[in-house]
Structures are given as structure tokens and as C-alpha cells.
Backbone as CSV, one residue per row, in Angstrom:
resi,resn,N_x,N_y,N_z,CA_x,CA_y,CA_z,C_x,C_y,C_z
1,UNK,84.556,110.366,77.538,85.175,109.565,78.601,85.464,110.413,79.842
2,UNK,85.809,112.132,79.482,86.188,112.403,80.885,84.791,112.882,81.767
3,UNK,83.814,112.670,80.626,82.508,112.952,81.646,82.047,111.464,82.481
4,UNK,82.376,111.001,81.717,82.232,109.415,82.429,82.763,109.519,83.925
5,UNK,84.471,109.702,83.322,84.883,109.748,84.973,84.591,110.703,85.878
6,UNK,84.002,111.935,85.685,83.386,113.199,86.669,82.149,112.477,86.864
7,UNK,81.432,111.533,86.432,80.425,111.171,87.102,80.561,110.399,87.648
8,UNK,81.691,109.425,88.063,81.859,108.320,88.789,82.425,108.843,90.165
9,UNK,83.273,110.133,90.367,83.879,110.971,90.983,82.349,111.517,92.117
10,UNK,81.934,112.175,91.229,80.863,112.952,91.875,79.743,111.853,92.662
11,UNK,79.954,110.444,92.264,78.944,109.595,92.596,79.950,109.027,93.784
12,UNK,81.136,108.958,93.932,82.080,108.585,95.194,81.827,109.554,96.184
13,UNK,81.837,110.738,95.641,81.787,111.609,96.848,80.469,111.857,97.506
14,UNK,79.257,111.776,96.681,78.227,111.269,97.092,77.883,110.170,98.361
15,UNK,78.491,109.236,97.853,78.283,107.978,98.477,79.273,108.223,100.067
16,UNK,80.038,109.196,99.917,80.804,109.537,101.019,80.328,110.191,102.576
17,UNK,79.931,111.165,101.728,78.771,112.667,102.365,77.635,111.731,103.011
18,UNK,77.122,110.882,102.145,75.523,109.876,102.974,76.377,109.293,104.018
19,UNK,77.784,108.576,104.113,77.906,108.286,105.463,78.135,109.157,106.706
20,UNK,78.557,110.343,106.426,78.929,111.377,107.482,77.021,110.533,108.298
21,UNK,76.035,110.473,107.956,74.949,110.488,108.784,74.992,109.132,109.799
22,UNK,76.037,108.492,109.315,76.128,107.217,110.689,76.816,107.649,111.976
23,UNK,76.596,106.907,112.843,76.989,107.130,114.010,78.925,106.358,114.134
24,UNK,79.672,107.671,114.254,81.348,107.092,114.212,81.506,106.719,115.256
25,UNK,82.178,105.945,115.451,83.107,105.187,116.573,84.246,105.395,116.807
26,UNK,84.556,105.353,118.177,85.788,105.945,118.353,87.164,105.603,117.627
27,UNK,87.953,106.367,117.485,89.622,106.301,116.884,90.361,105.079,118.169
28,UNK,91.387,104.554,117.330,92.023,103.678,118.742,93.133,104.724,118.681
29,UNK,93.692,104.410,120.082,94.515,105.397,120.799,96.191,105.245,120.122
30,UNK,96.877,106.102,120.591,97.778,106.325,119.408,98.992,104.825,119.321
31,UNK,98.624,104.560,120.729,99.642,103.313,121.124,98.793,102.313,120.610
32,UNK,97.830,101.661,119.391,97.090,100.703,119.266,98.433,100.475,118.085
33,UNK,98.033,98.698,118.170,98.484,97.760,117.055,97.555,96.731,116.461
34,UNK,97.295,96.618,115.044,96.013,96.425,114.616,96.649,95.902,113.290
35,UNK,96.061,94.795,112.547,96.391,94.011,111.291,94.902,93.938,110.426
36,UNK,95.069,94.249,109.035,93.474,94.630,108.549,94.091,93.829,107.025
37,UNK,92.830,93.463,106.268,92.670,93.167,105.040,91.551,93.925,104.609
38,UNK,92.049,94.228,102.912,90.996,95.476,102.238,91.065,95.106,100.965
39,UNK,90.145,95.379,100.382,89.789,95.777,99.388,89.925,97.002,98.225
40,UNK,90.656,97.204,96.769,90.585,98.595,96.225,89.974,98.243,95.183
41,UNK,89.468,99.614,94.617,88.783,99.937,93.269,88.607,101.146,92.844
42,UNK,89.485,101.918,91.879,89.613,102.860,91.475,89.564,102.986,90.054
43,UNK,89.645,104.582,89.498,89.749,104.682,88.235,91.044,105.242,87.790
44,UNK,91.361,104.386,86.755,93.017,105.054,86.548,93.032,105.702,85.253
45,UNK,93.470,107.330,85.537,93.010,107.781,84.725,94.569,108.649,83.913
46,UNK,95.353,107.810,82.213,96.270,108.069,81.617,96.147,109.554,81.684
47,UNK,97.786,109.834,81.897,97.600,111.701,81.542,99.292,112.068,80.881
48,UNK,99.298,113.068,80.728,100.378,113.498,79.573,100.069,112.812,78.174
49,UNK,101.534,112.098,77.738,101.130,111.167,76.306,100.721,110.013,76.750
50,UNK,100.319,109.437,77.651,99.528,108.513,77.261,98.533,108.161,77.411
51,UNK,97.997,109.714,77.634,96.206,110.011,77.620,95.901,110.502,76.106
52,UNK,96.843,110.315,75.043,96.838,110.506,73.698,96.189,108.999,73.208
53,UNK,96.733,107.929,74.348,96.476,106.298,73.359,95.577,105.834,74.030
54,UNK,95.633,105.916,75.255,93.910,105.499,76.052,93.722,106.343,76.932
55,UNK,92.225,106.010,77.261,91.207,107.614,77.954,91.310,106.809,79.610
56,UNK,91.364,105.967,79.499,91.336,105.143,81.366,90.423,104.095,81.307
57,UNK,90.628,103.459,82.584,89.863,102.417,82.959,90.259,101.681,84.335
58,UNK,89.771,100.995,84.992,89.139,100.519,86.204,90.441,99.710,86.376
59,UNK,90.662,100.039,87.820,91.492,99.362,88.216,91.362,98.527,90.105
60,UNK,91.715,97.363,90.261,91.066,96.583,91.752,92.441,96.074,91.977
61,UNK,92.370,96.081,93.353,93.250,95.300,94.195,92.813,94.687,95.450
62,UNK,93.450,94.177,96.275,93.627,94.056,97.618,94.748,94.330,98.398
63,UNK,94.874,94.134,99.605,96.060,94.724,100.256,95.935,93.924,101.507
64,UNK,97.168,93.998,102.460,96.872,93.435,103.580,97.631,94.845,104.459
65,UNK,97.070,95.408,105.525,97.531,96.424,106.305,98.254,95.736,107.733
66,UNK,99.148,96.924,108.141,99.583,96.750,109.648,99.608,98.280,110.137
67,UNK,98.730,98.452,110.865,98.774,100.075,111.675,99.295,100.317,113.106
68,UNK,100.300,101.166,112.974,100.706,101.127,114.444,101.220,102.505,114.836
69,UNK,100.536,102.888,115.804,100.509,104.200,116.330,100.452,105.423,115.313
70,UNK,99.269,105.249,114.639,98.439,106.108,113.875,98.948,105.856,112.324
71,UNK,100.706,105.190,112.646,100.642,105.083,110.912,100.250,103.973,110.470
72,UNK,100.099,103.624,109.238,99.434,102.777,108.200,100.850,102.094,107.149
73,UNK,100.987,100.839,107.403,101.894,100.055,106.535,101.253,99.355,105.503
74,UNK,101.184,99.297,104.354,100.401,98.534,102.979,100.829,97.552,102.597
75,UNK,100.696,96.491,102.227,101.193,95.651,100.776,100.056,95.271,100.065
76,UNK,100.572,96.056,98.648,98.790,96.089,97.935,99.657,95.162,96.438
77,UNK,98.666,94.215,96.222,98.497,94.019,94.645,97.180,94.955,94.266
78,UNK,97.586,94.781,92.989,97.002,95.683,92.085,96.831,95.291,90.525
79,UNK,95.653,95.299,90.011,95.739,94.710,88.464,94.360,95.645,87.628
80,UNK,95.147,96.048,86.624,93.893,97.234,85.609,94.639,97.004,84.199
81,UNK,93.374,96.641,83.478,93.418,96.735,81.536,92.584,97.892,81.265
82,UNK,93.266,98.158,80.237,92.729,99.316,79.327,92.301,98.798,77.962
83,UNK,91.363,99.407,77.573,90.911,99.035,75.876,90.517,99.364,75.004
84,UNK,90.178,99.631,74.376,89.534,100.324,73.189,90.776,101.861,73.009
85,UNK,91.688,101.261,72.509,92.940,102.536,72.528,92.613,103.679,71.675
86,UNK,92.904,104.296,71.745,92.886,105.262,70.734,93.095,105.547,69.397
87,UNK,94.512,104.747,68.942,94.970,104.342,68.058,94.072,103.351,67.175
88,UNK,92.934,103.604,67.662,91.854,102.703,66.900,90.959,103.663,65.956
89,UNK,91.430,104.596,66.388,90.984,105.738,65.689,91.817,106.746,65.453
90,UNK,92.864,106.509,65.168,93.899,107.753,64.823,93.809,107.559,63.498
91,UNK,94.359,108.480,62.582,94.995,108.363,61.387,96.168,108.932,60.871
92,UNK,96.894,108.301,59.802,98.317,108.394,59.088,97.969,109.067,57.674
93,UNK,98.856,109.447,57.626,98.704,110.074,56.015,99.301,109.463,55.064
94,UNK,98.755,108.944,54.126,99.411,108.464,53.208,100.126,109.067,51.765
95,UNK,101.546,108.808,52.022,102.364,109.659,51.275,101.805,109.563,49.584
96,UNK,101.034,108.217,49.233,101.026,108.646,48.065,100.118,109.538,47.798
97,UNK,98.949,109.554,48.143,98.098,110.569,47.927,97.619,111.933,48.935
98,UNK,98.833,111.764,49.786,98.390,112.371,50.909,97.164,112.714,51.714
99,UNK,95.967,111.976,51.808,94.707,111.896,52.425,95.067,111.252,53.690
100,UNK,94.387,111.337,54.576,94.287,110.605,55.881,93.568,109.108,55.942
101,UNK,93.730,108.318,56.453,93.660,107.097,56.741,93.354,106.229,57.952
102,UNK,92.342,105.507,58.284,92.661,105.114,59.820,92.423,103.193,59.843
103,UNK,92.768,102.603,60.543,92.685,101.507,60.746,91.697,100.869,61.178
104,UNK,90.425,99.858,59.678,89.230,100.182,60.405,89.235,98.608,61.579
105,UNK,90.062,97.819,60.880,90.208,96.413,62.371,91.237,96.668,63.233
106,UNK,91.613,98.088,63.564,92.726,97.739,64.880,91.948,97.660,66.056
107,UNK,93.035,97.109,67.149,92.694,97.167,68.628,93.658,97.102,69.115
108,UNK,93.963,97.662,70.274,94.558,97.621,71.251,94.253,97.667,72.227
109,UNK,94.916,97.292,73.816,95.352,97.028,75.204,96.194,96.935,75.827
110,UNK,96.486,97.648,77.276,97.249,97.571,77.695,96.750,96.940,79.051
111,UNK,96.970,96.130,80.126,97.151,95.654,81.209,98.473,95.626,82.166
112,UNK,97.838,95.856,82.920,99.567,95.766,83.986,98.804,95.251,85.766
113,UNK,99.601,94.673,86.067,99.547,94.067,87.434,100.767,94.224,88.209
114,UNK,100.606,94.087,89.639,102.348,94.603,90.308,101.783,94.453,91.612
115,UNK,103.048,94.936,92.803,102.770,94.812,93.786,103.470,95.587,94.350
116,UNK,102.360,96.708,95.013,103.554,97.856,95.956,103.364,97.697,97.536
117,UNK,104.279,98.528,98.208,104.588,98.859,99.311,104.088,100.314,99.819
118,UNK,102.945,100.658,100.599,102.707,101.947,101.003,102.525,102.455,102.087
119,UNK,102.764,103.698,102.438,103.382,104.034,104.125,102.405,105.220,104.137
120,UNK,101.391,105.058,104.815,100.370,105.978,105.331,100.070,106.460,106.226
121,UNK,99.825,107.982,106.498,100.226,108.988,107.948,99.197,109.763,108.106
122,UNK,98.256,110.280,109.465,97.622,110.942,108.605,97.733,111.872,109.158
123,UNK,96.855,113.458,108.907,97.023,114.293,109.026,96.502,114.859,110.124
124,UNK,97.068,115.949,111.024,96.409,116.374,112.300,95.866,116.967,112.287
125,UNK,94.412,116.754,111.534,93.475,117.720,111.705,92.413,116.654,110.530
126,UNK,90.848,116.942,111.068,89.740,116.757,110.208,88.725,117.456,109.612
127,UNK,87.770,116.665,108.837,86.581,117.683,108.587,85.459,116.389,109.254
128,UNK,84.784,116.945,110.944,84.023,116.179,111.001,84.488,114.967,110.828
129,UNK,83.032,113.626,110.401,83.689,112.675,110.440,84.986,111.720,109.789
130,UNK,85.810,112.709,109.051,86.540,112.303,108.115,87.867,112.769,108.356
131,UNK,89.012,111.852,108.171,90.312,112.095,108.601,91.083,111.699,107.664
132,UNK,91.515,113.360,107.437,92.626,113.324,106.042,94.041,112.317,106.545
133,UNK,94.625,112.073,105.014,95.952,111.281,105.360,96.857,111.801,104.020
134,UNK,98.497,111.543,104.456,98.801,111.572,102.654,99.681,110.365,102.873
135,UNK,100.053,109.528,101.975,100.772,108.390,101.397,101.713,108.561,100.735
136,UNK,102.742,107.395,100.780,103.679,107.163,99.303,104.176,105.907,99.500
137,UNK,104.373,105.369,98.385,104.595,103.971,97.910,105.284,104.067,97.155
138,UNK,106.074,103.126,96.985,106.858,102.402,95.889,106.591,100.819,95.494
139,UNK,107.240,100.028,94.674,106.350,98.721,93.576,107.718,98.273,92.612
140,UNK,107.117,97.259,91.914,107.149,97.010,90.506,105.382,96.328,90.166
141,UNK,105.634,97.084,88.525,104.097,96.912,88.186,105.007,95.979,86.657
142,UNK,104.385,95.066,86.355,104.317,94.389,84.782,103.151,94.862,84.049
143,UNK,103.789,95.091,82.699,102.760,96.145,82.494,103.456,95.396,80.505
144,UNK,101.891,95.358,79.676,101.735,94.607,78.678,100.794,95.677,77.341
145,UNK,101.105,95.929,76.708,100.981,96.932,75.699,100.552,96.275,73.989
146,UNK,99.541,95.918,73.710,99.389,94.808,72.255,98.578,96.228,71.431
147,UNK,98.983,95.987,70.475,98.324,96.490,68.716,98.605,95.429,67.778
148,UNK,97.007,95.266,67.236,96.690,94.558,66.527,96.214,94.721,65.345
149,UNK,96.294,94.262,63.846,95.148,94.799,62.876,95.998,96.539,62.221
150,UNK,96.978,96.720,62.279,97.451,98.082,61.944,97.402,98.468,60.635
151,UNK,96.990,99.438,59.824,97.266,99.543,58.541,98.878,99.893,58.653
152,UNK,99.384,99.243,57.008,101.138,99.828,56.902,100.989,100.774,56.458
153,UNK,101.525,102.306,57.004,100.922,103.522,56.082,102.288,103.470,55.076
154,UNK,102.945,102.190,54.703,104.361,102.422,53.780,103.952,102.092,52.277
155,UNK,102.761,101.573,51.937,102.614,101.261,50.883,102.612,102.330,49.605
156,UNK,102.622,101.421,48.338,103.254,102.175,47.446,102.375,102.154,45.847
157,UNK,101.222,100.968,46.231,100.833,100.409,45.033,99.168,100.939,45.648
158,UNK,98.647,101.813,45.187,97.028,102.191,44.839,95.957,100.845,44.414
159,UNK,94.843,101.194,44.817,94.540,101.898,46.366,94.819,101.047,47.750
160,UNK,94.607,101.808,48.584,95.459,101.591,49.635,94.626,100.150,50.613
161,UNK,95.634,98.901,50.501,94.854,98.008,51.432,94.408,97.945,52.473
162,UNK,93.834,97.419,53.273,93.452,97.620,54.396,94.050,96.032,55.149
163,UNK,94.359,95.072,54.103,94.703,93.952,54.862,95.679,94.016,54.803
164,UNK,96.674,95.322,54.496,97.974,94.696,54.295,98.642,95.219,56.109
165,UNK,98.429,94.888,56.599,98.946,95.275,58.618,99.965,94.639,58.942
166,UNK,100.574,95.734,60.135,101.236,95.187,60.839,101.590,93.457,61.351
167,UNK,102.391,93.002,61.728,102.073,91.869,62.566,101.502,92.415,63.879
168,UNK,101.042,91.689,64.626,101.023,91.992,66.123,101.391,92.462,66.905
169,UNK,101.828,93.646,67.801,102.893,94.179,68.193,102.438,93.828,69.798
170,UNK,103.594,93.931,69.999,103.731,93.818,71.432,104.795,93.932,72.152
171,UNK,104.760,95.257,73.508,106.296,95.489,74.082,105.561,95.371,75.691
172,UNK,106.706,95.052,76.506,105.998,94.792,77.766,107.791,94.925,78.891
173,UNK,107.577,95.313,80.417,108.460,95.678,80.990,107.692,95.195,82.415
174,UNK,108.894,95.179,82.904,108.468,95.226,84.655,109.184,96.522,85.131
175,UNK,108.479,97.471,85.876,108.740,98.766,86.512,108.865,98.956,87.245
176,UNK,110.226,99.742,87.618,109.763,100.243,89.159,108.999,101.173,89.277
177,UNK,107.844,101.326,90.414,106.830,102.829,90.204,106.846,103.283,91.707
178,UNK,106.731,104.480,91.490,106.355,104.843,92.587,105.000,105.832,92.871
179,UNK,104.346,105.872,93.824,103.682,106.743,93.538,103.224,107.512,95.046
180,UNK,102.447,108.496,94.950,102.045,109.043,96.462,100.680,110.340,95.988
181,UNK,99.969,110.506,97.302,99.212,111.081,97.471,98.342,111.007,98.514
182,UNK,97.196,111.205,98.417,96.393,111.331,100.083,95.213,110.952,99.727
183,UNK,94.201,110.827,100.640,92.777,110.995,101.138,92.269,111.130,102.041
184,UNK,91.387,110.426,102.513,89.849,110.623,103.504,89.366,109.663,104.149
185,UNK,89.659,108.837,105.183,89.267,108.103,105.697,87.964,108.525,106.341
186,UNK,87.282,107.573,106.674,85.806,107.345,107.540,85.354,105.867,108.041
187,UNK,85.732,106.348,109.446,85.412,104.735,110.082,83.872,104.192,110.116
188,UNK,83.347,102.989,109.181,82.162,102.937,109.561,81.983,102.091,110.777
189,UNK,82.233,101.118,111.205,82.437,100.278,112.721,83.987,100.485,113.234
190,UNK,83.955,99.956,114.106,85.167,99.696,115.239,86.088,98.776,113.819
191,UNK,85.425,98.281,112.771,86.477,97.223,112.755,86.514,97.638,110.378
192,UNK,85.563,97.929,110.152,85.524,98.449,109.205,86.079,100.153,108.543
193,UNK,86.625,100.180,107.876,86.972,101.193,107.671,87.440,101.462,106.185
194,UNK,86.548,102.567,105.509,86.139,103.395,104.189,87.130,104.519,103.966
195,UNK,87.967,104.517,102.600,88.510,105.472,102.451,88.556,106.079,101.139
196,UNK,88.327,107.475,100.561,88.443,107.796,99.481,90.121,108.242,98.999
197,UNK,90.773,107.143,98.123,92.136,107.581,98.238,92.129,108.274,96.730
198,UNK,93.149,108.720,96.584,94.030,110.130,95.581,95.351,109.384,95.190
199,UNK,95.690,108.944,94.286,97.058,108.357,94.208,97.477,108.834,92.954
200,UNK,98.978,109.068,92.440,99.388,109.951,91.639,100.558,108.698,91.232
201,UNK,100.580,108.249,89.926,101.503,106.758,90.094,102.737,107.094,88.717
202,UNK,104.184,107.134,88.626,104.966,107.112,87.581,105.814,105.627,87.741
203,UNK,105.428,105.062,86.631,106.491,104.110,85.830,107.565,104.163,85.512
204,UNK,108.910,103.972,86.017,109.950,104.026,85.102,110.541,103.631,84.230
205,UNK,109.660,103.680,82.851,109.721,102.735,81.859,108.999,103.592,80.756
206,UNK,108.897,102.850,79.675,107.806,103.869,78.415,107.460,103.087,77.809
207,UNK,107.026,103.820,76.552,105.844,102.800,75.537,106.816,103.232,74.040
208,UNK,107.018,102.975,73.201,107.805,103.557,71.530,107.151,104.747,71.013
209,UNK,107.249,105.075,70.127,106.481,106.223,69.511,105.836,105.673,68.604
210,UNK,105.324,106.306,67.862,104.360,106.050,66.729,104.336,107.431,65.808
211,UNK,105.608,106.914,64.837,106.034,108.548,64.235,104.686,108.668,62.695
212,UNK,103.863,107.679,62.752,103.291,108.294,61.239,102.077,108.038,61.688
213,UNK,101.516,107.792,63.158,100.244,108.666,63.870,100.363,109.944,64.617
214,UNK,101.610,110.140,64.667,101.994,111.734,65.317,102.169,111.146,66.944
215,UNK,102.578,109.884,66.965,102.204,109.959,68.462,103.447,109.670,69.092
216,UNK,103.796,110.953,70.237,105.458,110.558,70.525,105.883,109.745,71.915
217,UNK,107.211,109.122,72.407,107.398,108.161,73.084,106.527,108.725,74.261
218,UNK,106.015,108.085,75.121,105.497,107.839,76.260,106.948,107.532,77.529
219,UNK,107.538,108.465,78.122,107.933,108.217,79.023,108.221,109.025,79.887
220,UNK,108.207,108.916,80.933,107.922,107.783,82.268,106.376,108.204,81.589
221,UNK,105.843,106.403,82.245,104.339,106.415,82.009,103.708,106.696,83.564
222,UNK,102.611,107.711,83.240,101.891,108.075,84.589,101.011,108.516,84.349
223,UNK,99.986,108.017,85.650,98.811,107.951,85.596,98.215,108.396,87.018
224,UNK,96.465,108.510,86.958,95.928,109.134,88.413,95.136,108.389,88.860
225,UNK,95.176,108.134,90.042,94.126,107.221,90.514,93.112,107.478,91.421
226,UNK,91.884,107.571,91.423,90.856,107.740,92.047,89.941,106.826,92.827
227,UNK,89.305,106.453,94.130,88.951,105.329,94.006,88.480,105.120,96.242
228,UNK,87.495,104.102,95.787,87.617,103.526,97.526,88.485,102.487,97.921
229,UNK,88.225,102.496,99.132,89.390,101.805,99.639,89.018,101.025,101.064
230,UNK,87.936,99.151,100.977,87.869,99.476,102.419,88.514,98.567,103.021
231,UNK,88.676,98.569,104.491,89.562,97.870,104.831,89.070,97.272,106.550
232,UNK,88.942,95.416,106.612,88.586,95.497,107.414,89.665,95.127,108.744
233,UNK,89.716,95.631,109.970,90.537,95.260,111.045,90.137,93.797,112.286
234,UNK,91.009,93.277,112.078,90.684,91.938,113.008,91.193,92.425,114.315
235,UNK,89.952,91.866,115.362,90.146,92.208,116.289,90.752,93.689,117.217
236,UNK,89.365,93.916,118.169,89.534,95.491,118.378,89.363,94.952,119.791
């Protein structure tokens, strides 16, 4: 999985570098006021413990912008599921015979959707056609966590079932998050505009533990985000 995402990475920045060869258009001047709708799509990629229960997955939004005198005002929704957890392949030990064990019908997912606020500045200085920025935002994200199909590693009677599972589990929160980081803008028209953003996102909230897969609480949950970003401006 993390070669997956170095190739999706390396294929963004790719796709970046081929535009440096268009012809840019000018910046508006620092006194401009300008209202834009955009588009996101990134990869969100779990880290600490809860890159133990899922490896990442794709995350889209939209946003509506207001820019005024070089800074950048956001309101972005945002919505990304995760799947194929990990815990689909972990294993427990089972006390009676002590061998390892794994759950061959589990599944799990997590999804979360929310809506933040982000304040974007950018930086005085470029490379060529591209103009760094850094960000920070704050939100609440709802955010939904299911395991399904679990073996009970409590059993006592040989050999060990496989139908005897969990019920359904499921814990779920609304968060406050915040998050911040930077990127790379590149104007392709007067009215279009491409950005490779960097976002660094914590939850203030967690996930339980899972003491007989070894797997411990998840909290604050945080994650990285990678991704374009375009955004178009009405009227120039």
C-alpha cells in the first residue's frame, strides 16, 4: 500500500512539472477581491496507531473560496472511507491452546465526512511558475468506525469456532479537527487555478483498543493528506 501511494505522489508531481510548460498568466494585484468554487481529491494517508488498522484511502471534497488581498478564505466539505482494515488480518491468541488465530469473515470501515474552515497565505517567494502557500484550518468531521464477522478469542470449548463472533461493532463521534500545512499553487488561466496541497489533520477524539489483537487506543486520530486542489474564479 505505501508503494501504491509513492506512485500516486510521484504521478501528481509529474502531472505538475508538465504544466510549468504552459504559458502563466498574470497574478491579480494585491488589492484584488475574487470568489472561486473548487474541487479536492487527495490521499489520506492513517499514521501513528491508526496506520496499525488501515493503510489509507481516497478522500474528495469541494469548497467554496473568498480571496482578498493575497489571502485565501475556505469552506471545504470533505468525505473519505477506508476499507479493507487491517484487523482483517490480524490475529489473537488463543488461550487454550495458545496458537494464533485470525478472522477469516471479518471486515471493517471507517468513513467520516465534516466541514472545515481554512485560512490560506502564501508565501513571498516562488519556484518559477509555482507559488508556495501554508494553511490552517479548523472543522468538525463525523467520523464512523464498523467491525464485523470478529472471532471471540474467549472461548473455552475445542476446536475453536469461527461462527462464534462478535456482534457488530460500531463507535462513531463528531470532532473537532484541526489541521494545517502548505503547498503549490499554479495558475493555469486567469480564472482557473491548480494546486498541490500538504495537509496534516488531528481529531479530537479516538477509536477503543483492541487488547487481544495487541492493538492499543487510537488517540487523537491523525492523518496526512496529499492531493490536488482546483479551483475555479468567477469573474476576472
Amino acid at each position: 500500500m505505501y508503494r501504491l501511494y509513492l506512485v500516486r505522489l510521484i504521478i501528481i508531481l509529474l502531472i505538475l512539472v508538465s504544466f510549468s510548460a504552459l504559458p502563466v498568466y498574470s497574478q491579480p494585484t494585491a488589492q484584488s477581491t475574487k470568489w472561486g468554487f473548487g474541487i479536492t481529491g487527495n490521499y489520506f494517508l492513517p499514521i501513528f496507531n491508526l496506520n496499525e488498522r488501515f493503510a489509507g484511502g481516497l478522500q474528495y471534497g469541494f469548497k467554496w473560496s473568498y480571496c482578498k488581498n493575497s489571502t485565501t478564505y475556505d469552506i471545504q466539505y470533505i468525505y473519505s472511507k477506508f476499507s479493507s482494515g487491517k484487523i482483517e488480518e490480524a490475529t489473537f491468541q488463543w488461550v487454550y491452546d495458545g496458537n494464533q488465530y485470525t478472522s477469516p469473515d471479518a471486515s471493517s470501515e471507517i468513513h467520516c465526512s465534516g466541514v472545515m474552515g481554512n485560512l490560506q497565505q502564501p508565501i513571498k517567494f516562488g519556484f518559477g511558475n509555482f507559488l508556495p502557500y501554508w494553511n490552517i484550518g479548523a472543522g468538525f468531521i463525523y467520523y464512523e468506525h464498523q467491525i464485523k464477522d470478529l472471532v471471540f478469542p474467549g472461548q473455552s470449548i475445542p476446536p475453536i469456532d469461527y461462527t462464534f463472533t462478535y456482534s457488530p461493532d460500531k463507535e462513531s463521534n463528531t470532532a473537532l479537527s484541526i489541521n494545517f500545512g502548505g503547498g503549490l499553487h499554479y495558475p493555469l488561466t486567469r480564472q482557473f487555478d491548480l494546486a498541490l496541497d500538504l495537509k496534516y489533520y488531528i481529531l479530537i477524539s479516538y477509536l477503543r483498543p483492541m487488547e487481544a489483537w495487541l492493538l492499543e487506543k487510537v488517540s487523537p486520530i491523525q492523518l496526512f493528506a496529499v492531493g490536488l486542489d482546483l479551483t475555479y474564479y468567477f469573474g476576472k
